[in-house]
N, C-alpha and C positions, 0 to 999 in steps of 0.2 A: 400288365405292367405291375412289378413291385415295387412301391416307392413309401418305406414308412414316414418320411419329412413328413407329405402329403396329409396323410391321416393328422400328423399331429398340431398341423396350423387348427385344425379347429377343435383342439383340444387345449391348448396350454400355450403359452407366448415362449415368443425365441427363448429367454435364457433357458427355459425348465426344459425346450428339447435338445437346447446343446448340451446341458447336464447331463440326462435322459442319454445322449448319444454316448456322451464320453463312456460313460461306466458301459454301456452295450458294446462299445469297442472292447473292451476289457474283457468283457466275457466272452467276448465274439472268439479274440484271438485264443483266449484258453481252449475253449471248445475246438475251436478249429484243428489245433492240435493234436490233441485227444482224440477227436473226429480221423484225423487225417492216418494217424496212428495205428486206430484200430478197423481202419478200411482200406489202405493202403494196398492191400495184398487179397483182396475178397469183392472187391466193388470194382467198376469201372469208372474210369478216369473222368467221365462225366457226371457221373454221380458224384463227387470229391467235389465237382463243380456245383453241384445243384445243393451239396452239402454248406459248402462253405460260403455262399452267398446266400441261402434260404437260412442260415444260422445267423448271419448278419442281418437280414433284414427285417426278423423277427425282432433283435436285441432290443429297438425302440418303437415299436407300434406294430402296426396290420399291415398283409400283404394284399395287394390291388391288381386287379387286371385290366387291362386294355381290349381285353372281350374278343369274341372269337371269330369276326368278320375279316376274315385276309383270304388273301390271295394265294394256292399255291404252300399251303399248310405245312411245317417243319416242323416235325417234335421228334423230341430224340425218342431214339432206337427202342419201339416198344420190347424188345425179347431182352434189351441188358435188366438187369436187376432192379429193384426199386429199393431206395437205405431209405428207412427213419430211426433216427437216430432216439432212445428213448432219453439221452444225455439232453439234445436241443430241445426237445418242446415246442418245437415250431410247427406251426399250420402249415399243409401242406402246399404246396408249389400249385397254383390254378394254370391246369392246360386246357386249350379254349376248346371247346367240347365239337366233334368232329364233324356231328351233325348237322351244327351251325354254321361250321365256318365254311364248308364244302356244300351246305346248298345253294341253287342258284339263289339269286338275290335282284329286287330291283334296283333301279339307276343305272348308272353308264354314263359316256357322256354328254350333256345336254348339246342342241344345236343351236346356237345362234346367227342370227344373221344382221344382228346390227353392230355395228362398227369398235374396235377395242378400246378400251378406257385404258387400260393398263399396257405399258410392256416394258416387260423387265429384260436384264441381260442374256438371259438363256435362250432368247431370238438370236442371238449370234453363233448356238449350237448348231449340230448335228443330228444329235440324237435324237429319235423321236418321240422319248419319253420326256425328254427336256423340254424340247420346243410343245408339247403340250402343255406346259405350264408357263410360257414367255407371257404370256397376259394374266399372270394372278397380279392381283397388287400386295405382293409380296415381292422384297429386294430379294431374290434368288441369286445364287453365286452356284456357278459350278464348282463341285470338289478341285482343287490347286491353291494354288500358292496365293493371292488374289484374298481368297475366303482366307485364308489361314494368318495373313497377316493383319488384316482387316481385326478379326477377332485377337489377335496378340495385342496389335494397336491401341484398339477401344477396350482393350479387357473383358469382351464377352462371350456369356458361353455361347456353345453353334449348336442350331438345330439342326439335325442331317436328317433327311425324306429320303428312302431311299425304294423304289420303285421300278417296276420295268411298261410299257407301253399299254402293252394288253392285259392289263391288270384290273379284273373289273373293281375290283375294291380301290385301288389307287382312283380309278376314276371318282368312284362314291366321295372318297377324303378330298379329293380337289373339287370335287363338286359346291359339297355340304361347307367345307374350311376354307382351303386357301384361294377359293374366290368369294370368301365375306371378306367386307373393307374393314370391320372390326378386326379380326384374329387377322389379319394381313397387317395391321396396323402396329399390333400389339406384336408380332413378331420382328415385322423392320425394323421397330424401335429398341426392344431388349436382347435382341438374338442375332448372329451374324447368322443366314440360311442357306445351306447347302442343301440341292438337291443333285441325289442321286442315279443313276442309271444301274443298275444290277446287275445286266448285262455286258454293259463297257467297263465296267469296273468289280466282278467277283469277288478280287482280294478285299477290297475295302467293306462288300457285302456277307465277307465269310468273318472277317473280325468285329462285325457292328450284334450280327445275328448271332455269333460266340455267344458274345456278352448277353444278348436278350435272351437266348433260351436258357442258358446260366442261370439267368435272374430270378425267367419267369415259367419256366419247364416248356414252354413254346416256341413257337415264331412263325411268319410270316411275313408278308409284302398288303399295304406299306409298310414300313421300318418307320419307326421316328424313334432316335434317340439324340439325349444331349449328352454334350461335349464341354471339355472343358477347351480354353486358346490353344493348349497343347497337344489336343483329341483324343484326350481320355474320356471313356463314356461315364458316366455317372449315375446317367437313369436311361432307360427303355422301354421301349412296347410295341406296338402294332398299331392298327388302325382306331384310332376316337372319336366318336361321332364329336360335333363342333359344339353343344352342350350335355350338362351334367343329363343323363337319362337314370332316374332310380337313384342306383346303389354306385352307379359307373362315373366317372367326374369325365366331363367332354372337355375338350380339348383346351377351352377357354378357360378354365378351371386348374387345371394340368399346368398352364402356360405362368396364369398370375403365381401360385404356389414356387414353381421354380423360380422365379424370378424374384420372391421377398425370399426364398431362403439361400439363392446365388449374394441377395445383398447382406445379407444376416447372419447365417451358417453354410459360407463358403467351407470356411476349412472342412467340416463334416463332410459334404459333398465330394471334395475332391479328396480325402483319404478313403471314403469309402469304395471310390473308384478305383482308384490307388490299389486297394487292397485286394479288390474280384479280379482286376487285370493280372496282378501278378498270381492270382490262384487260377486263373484262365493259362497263362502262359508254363504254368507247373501240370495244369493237370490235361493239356493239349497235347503235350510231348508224346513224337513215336519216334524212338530209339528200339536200334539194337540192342543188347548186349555183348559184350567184346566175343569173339568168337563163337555168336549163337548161328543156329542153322535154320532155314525154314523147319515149318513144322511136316511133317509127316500125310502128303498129301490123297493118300485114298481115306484117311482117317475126318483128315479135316471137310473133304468130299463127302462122305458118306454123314458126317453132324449137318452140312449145309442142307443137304437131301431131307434128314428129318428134321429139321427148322422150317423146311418149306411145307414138307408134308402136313406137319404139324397146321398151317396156318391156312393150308390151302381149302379153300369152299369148293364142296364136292360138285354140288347142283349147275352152276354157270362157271368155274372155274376163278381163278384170282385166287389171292390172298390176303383177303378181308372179304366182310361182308360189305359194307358201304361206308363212305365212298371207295370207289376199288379204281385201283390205277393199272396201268398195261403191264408194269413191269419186265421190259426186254429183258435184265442184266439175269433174271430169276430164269425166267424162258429160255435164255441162250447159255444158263448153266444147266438147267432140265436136261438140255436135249445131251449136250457135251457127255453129263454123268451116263447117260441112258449109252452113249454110244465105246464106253470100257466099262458097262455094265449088262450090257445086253440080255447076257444068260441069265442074269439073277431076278428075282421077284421087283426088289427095289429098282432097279432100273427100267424094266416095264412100266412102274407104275409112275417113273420121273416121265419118260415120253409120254404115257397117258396125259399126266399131269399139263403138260406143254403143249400137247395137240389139241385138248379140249379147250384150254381157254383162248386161245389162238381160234378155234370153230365158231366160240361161244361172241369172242370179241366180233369178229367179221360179220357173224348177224346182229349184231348189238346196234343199236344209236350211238354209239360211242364211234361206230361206224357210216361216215358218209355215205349215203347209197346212193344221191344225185352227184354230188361234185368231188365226192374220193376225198383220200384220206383220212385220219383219225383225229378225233375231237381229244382233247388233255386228259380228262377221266371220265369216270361214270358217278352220278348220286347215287347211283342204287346199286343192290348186289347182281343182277339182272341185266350189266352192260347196257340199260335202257335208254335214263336219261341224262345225259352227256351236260359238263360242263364244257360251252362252245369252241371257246379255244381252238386253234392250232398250233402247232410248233414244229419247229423244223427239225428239233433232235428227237422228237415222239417219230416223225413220219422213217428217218434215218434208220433207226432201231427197230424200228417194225417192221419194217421194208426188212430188214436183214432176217430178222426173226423167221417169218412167214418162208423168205426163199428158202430156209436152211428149215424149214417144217416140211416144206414139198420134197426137196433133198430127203430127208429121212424117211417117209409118210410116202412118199411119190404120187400122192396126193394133188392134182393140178390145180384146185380150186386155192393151195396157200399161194402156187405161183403167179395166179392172177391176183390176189388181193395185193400182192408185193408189186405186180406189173400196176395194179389200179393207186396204189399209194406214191408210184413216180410218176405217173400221170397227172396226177395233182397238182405234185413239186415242179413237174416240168411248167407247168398251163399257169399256175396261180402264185408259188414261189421263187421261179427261176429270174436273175437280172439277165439283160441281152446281153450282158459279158462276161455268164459264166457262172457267175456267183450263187448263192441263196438266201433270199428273204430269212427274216425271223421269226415272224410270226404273224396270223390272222388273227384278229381280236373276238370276243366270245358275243360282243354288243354292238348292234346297229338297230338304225330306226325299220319298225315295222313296215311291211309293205301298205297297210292300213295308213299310215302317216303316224304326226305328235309327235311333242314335242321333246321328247326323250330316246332314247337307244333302249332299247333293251336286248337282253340275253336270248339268243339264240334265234331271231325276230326272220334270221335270211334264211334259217334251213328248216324253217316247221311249214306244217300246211294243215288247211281247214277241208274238213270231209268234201265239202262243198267247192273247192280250189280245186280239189283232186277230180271231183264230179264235170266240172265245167267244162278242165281241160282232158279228159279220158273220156267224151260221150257216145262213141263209137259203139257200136253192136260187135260185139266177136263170133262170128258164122259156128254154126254147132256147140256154141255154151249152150250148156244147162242153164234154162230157164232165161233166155235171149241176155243173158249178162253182157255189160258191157266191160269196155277195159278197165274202166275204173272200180266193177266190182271187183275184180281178179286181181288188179295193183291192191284195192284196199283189205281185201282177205288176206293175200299173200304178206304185205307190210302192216298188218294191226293197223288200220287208222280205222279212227270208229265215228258217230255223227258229233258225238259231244268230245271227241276228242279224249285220245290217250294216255295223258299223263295224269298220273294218280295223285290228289292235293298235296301229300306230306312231300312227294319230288316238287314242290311248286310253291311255296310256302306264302309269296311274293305274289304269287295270283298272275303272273306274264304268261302264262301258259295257257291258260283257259280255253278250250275250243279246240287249240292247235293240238298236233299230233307229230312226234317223234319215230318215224320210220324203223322200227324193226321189222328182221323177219319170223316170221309166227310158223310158217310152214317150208315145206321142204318142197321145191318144185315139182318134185313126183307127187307129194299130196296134194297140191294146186291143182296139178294139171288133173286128178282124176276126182278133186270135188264138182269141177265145172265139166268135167265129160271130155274134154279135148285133149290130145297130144304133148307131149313133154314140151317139144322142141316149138309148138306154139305157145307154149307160155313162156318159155323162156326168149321166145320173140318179141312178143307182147311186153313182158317186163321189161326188157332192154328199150325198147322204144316208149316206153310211158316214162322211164328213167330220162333220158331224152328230152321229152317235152316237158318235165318239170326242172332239167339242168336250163333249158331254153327261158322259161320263167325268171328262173332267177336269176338270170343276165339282167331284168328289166328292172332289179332289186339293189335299193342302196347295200353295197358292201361293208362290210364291216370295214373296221379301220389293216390297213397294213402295215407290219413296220418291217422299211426294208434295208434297215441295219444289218450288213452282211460279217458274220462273224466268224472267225477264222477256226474256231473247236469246234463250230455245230456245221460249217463249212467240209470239215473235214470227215464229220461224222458222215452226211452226205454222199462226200465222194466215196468214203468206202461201201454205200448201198448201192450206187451205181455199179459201180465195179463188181459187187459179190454178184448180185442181180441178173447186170450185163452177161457176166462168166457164168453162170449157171444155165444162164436160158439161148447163149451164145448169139443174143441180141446185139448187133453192131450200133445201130442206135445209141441206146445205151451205154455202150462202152465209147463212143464219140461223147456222150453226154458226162462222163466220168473225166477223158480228158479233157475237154473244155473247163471242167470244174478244178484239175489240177495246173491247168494253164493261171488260171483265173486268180490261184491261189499265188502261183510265184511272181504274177505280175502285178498284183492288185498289195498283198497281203506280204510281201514279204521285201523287208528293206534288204537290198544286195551289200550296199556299202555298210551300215552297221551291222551284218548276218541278225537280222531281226525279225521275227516271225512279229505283227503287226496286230494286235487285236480286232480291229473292225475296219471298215470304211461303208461307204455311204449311198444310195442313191440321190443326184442329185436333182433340180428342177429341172431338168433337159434330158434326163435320164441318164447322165453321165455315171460314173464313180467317182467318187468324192471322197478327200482325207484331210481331217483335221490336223492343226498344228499347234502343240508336238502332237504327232500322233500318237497313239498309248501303244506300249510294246505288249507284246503277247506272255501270256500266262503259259503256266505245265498244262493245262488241258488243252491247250490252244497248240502246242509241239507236238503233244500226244497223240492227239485226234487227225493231226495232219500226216504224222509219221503213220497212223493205221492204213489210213487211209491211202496214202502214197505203197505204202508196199500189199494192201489189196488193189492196187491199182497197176504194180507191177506183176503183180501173179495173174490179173485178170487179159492184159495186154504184151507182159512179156517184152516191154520194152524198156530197156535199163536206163536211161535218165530218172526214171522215177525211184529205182532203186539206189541211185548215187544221191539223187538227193533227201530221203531218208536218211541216207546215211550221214550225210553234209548237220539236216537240221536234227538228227539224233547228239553230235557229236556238240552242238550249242546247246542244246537240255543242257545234257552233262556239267557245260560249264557254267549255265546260268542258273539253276536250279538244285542239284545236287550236293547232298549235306551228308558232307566228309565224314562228321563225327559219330551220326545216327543212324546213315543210312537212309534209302529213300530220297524222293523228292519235297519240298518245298514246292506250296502251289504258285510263290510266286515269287519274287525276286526279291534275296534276303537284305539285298544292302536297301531296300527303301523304307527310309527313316519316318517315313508317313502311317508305314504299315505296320501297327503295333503288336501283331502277333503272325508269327512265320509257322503258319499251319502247314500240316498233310491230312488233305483230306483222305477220313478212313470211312467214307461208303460210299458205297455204290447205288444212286438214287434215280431219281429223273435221268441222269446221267452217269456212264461208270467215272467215276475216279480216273483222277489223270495218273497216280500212281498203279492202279486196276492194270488200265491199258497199256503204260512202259513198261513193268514186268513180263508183259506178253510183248513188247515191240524190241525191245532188248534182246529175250529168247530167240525170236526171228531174225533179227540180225544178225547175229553174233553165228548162226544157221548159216548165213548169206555170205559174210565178210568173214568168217574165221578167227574174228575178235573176240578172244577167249577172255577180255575183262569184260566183255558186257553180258557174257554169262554169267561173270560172277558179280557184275552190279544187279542183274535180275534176283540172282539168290540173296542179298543182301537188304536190294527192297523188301523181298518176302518176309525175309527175318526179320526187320522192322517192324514188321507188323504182324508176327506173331503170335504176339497176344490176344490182339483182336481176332484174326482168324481162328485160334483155338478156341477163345471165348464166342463168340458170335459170326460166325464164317456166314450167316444169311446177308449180316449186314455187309462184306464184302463178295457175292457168289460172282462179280468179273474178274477179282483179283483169283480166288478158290479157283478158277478155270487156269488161269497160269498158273496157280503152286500145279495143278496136273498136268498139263501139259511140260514142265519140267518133269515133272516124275516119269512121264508117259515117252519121252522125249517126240523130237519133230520128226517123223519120215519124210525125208527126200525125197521126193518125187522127179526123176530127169528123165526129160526125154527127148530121143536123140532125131534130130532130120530138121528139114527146111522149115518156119513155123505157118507157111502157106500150103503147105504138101495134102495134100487129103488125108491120107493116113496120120499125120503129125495131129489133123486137125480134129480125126475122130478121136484119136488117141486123149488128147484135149479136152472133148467133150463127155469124154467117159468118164473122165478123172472129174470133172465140175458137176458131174452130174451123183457125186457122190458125196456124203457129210463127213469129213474128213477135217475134225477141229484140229487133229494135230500133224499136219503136215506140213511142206512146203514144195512150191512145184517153181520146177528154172526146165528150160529149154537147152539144148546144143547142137550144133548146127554139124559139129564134128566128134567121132567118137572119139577122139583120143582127148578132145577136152574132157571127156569124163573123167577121166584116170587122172587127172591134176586137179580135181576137185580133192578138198581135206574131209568134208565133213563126214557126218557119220551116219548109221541107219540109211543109207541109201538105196535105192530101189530103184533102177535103170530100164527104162520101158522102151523098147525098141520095136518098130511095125503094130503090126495089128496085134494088140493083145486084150482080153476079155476079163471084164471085172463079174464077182459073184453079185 
């Protein structure tokens, strides 16, 4: 957090920092200028931001941080440029050091078991991040109208929390703050408080975070920033432990400071906010320009390529050394480049790139080996030891990742991890009506017992755990080994346990051991003398009796907030999945999931795609009132999703309705004058900055994936304007794709796929036929990013088709 007020209460009394401030404004704006002037055309539009708010907040004292303990770490885009300006003179921007804030950590949240002293209104929520805080004693308001006026009313400023469920760090801040009666006290009484949900509310976490990484070159979860009654931010940061530690001011500290200079030097406060808002809304803009065109897509392909190349870690794959995250949006460009690259060096070495860490990830810890799925990231470079986490748009994107590496690779072992990653979704994520969970939390209490959660506590084991329950003799091992040798050689667990101190900082780890694999089942099998396919027995059944264990294991917490973008991410893994491996399962498990979505999730009478609904105590679905309407990712994700749901089934209600909630985007979201989407509905007057989001992160971009859902429709329906709102998107974003195509490589896939255009795929016959149905599985059984495949029942339907590039597959025909 930067906050120069702060600094100067213990330097000098109010008048000498209002003084102090005026003349800093003065200088601020000149500089800004000048700044703005000679970067304008050379920097990126984020930097203009980290310029013009690190020039201001130098003008009257020190820049401050809120330290680097969050959740789910957001720093801007390391490949754009770094500006210091030799004009400002300013200290540089503190980004909370990555080591820190990405290792595990202790705490979590505590158990009690005697009766609540407090509860606030947020017991009247849904969400599950809410109602984890209904007993702070803290007056908590949910974000609406309620807090907003409240705050107008009494004239104060609002603290906004903003947080998601499984947030080990949120837990830590509610733990250590807003359950002390002190800073719970001190908050009711000066601050209207809102807290947040991240999840149910995006837009409000993509203008709060603007501003904080603006400020302070970072961000994270929690969020705390103040507001003004109007909800201007003013000041921000992340997580504060609840006293001053050192050099760092705790929370209690942070709270009294804003509150003598809210009564003091108001006006300062709120122009300075004033002023970063309107450089936030100037240098967030992604416009066209009047008759520009996308950029030039093998060009902008082939810089995506060595952007990745560039960053990519040879040894275990990723790109970083640590913490290293999956990055699908990176993987599913790899393979795309490799596959109208094939013949060249560079694309060889894109599919290496993609296969190996995809190899490297599946043996990882980062890799469930008992209960499937994949953990959120890795601490180390090594895919080792996993930050616990699950999430439901990680599994989504890997799940797709993997089947379309077996597609390329023909490789079976990607198709099982993709089969083991919906295994998971099906058993541990799925509601009975269809839907999907959100997420698994990273912290529960140890099997050991006490009185705290900690990180990762349900899926490690002690050498001895493992000895107990594996004590079986294996007939013709080397040296009467049991199965617990041959589990403990083949997955690393060692007597003192696995994990190496600097992945463990917090000492939770101690003893326990982190399941990777160390060897190759043909090495197993001939260190111990016996058979491939008995170790491959063996293991499967030692897997088994430790998934069995952990049934008897407190669970981590679940949040089973079902949400309509990660819902929809979802159904498209089902669908690719099902179609690839011609799993009817599966492809029932896709429609149920798009059933789910038009009855659950989507208002008929207002045509309103619906952000969330609920698990309720009876196990019902549940929907708040109002309920929140759906975001661009939330259209986006469902439109992919619905028409890999039609290519995967071939059953056209799912293609009309695509087309139905393609045609409400357009009107809800789409900006006439720039091009592109808005992530979220421009006329709401709460929402102070009407962004496009321009990368592709945890998640692609809801603009990412309608440049590619528009291209396909418009394939589909003959809609020759959603061709050209696809090209129009592009050229919005232009810039950035020229300048940095890594930080967009979902969007880079559609500038190619236009270039590359879609092959039509028809084929003609019954779609029960045998023949139709090899025909079918020979076409799924191939990586074909730029296609699209329809059916017909009669051939002269073909010939009333308009589209173009088509290729008519009729009887038995043979692919290379």
């Amino acid at each position: 957090m930067h906050c120069t007020f702060l600094a100067g209460v213990n330097k000098c009394d109010n008048t000498s920092i209002a003084h102090n401030t005026a003349i800093g404004y003065s200088c601020w704006i000149r500089m800004l200028r000048l700044a703005w002037r000679r970067s304008v055309s050379k920097y990126s539009r984020v930097e203009y931001i980290r310029i013009s708010s690190a020039a201001f907040l130098r003008a009257d004292g020190t820049l401050q941080s809120s330290g680097g303990n969050i959740c789910r770490l957001r720093t801007q885009n390391p490949h754009l440029p770094r500006y210091k300006s030799p004009l400002l003179h300013f200290q540089p921007a503190y980004y909370p050091s990555s080591s820190v804030s990405m290792s595990m950590a202790s705490g979590g949240e505590g158990s009690s078991s005697s009766p609540h002293r407090h509860t606030n209104r947020l017991a009247k929520e849904r969400s599950p991040y809410l109602l984890q805080h209904a007993h702070n004693p803290v007056d908590w308001y949910p974000w609406g109208e309620d807090a907003f006026n409240k705050a107008k009313h009494e004239d104060k400023p609002i603290f906004l929390s903003v947080g998601y469920s499984t947030c080990h760090w949120c837990h830590v801040m509610e733990r250590e703050s807003f359950e002390d009666e002190e800073i719970g006290k001190i908050l009711s009484e000066n601050f209207v408080c809102i807290k947040l949900d991240r999840e149910e509310r995006p837009d409000v976490d993509k203008v709060y975070m603007t501003f904080v990484q603006a400020t302070s070159g970072g961000g994270g979860w929690p969020m705390s920033v103040w507001l003004t009654p109007d909800l201007r931010p003013f000041i921000g940061g992340t997580y504060f432990p609840p006293r001053d530690h050192g050099r760092r001011p705790g929370l209690k500290t942070v709270l009294t400071r804003i509150i003598n200079q809210w009564q003091n030097n108001r006006t300062a406060l709120e122009s300075s906010g004033e002023r970063i808002l309107e450089a936030l809304k100037k240098g967030t803009a992604v416009d066209a320009n009047p008759g520009e065109s996308p950029p030039l897509a093998p060009d902008i392909a082939k810089r995506c390529f060595q952007q990745l190349a560039h960053s990519f870690e040879e040894e275990y794959g990723g790109f970083r050394d640590a913490p290293k995250f999956p990055t699908p949006v990176n993987l599913m460009f790899l393979m795309t480049y490799w596959s109208v690259n094939r013949s060249t060096s560079e694309g060889i070495e894109a599919l290496q790139m993609a296969l190996h860490t995809l190899r490297m990830m599946a043996l990882g810890g980062i890799h469930d080996h008992v209960s499937q799925g994949f953990h959120r990231y890795s601490t180390d470079s090594s895919w080792h030891v996993p930050h616990f986490e699950k999430m439901l748009y990680d599994q989504a994107q890997l799940a797709v990742a993997y089947i379309n590496a077996s597609q390329v690779s023909g490789e079976r072992v990607f198709a099982d991890v993709a089969q083991d990653i919906l295994l998971y979704v099906s058993r541990d994520l799925s509601d009975k009506c269809g839907g999907f969970y959100s997420a698994e939390d990273a912290d529960s209490v140890p099997a050991s017992g006490g009185p705290e959660k900690r990180e990762g506590a349900f899926c490690v084991w002690t050498a001895s755990e493992v000895r107990e329950l594996l004590q079986d003799v294996v007939e013709g091992a080397t040296g009467s080994a049991t199965q617990a040798d041959i589990f403990m050689h083949h997955y690393g667990v060692k007597e003192q346990g696995n994990v190496a101190p600097e992945q463990d900082p917090h000492g939770e780890l101690q003893g326990q051991n982190v399941l990777i694999v160390r060897y190759s089942v043909e090495l197993t099998a001939a260190h111990f003398g016996i058979r491939i396919e008995k170790v491959q027995e063996l293991l499967a059944s030692a897997r088994a009796k430790l998934a069995e264990v952990r049934t008897s294991r407190l669970r981590p917490h679940l949040d089973t907030k079902m949400l309509a973008s990660w819902n929809g991410l979802m159904l498209s893994a089902y669908a690719r999945v099902g179609a690839v491996l011609g799993d009817k399962a599966l492809l029932e498990r896709a429609t149920e999931a798009g059933n789910f979505l038009k009855e659950h999730l989507w208002d008929a009478e207002r045509q309103t795609i619906l952000r969330s609904c609920y698990r309720g105590d009876q196990m019902e679905v549940q929907q708040i009132f109002p309920p929140i309407s759906g975001f661009l990712d939330d259209y986006a994700f469902i439109i992919c999703g619905l028409l890999d749901l039609y290519e995967a089934t071939l059953q056209t209600e799912w293609l009309q309705w695509a087309e139905e909630l393609q045609l409400r985007q357009d009107v809800l979201f789409w900006d006439d004058h720039g091009g592109g989407y808005f992530c979220s509905d421009p006329t709401d007057s709460t929402v102070l900055l009407q962004l496009k989001e321009d990368q592709d992160g945890a998640e692609p971009s809801g603009n990412s994936v309608s440049a590619f859902n528009l291209l396909r429709l418009s394939h589909y329906t003959g809609r020759q304007e959603w061709l050209q709102r696809s090209q129009q998107l592009l050229a919005a974003f232009s810039d950035r794709l020229t300048r940095v195509p890594i930080a967009l490589p979902e969007m880079v896939r559609a500038l190619m796929a236009q270039h590359y255009t879609l092959k039509q795929i028809v084929i003609c016959g019954q779609r029960d036929a045998p023949d139709t149905t090899g025909l079918l599985e020979a076409v799924n059984s191939l990586f074909l990013p730029h296609k699209r495949l329809q059916i017909l029942h009669h051939l002269e339907n073909m010939f009333q088709q308009k589209h173009r590039h088509s290729h008519m597959l009729s009887g038995p025909v043979g692919f290379p």
